[in-house]
N, C-alpha and C positions, 0 to 999 in steps of 0.2 A: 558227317555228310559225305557222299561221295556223288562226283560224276564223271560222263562217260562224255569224250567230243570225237565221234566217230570221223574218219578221212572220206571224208565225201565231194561231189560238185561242189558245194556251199561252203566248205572248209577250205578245200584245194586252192593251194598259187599257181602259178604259173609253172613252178616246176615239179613240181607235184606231191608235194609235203603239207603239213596243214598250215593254214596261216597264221603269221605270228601272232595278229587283232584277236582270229578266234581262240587263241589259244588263253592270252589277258583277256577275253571279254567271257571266259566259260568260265575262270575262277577269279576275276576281281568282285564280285559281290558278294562272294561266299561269305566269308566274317564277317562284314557288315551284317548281312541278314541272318545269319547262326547268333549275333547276340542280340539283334531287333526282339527276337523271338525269343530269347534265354532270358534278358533280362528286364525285357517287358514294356508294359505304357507309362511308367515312371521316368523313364530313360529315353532319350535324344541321341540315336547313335548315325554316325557322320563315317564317312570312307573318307579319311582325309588325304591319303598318301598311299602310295604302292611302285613298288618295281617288281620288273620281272628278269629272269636270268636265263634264256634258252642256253639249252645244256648240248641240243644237237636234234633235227630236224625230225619233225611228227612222222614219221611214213606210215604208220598206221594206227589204229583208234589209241587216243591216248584217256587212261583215266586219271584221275584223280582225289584223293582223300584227304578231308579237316578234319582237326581233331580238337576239341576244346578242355583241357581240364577242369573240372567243378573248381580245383585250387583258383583255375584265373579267371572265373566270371566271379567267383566272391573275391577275389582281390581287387578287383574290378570296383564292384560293389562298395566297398569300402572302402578305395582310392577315392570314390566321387561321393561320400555322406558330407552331407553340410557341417 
């Protein structure tokens, strides 16, 4: 999955970099919902935890890319069989 958080009014701080909320709220659901969907209506998947670590200030559109290996939705899978 990938996305795009363009530097806009609605991104912008005060000093004119994107803000750090939209930066965690563009990519905190992303794995949660890449395994909702991967592993389906059997499964109860929960966001339970997350950090973030800015590295050095947005000035302009930042993207971003997940990546899931098929190895860790079936390890997944077969971590949680009854």
């Amino acid at each position: 999955m990938r996305i795009k958080l363009p530097l806009n009014w609605k991104t912008r701080n005060y000093v004119g970099t994107i803000f750090g909320g939209s930066m965690y709220g563009a990519v905190d659901p992303i794995y949660m919902i890449m395994f909702i969907k991967l592993l389906g209506p059997k499964y109860i998947v929960w966001d339970k935890a997350a950090t973030i670590r800015f590295r050095k200030p947005g000035r302009t559109t930042m993207y971003a890319r997940f990546i899931l290996e098929q190895e860790e939705v079936e390890a997944i899978q077969k971590g949680t069989e009854p």
